[in-house]
C-alpha positions, 0 to 999 in steps of 0.5 A, a space after each residue: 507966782 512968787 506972791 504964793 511962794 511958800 517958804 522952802 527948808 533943804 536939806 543938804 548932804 555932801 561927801 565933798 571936802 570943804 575949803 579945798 577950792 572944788 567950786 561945790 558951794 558955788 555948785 549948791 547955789 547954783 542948783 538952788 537958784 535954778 529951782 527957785 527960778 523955776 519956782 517962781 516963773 516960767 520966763 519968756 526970753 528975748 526971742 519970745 521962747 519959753 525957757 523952763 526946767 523941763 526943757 530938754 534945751 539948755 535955758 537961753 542966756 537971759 536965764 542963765 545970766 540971772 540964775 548966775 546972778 542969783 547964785 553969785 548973791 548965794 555965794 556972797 552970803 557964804 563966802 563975803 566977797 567971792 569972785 564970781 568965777 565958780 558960780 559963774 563956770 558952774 551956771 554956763 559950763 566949759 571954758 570961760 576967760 573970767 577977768 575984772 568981773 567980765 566973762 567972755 567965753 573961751 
């Protein structure tokens, strides 16, 4: 439960070039707002599934949609005023149509 959440320290390595357009910051938030989100609740979704990370399932799209979220905020603190599209392609995966905010799926 998040009142017992202790606080976390990562240590983070990377060989991937910075500031050349790979998405790899929103990558990292994304990874890390699924382990939080994984920390701090095992959620229900809409259809009464339990979603969690030892699910072999991908997690339904209420949890993808606030791990996204969490990681857009991620990016944010990074970046100042990022677009939404990398955290977004790297939460849902394949192709997506990312225009004024909005995703649709392609």
């Amino acid at each position: 439960d998040a009142k017992n959440l202790q606080g976390w320290h990562l240590d983070v390595t990377s060989r991937l070039p910075t500031g050349c357009g790979l998405g790899s910051s929103a990558a990292f938030c994304v990874c890390v707002a699924a382990a939080m989100f994984a920390a701090v609740t095992v959620p229900k979704c809409a259809h009464g599934v339990t979603c969690s990370s030892t699910s072999s399932q991908r997690p339904c799209s209420e949890v993808l949609d606030a791990i996204n979220r969490w990681a857009y905020q991620g990016e944010r603190l990074l970046h100042g005023n990022p677009s939404g599209v990398d955290n977004t392609v790297s939460t849902y995966g394949g192709i997506i149509r990312f225009k004024g905010g909005s995703m649709s799926v392609i």
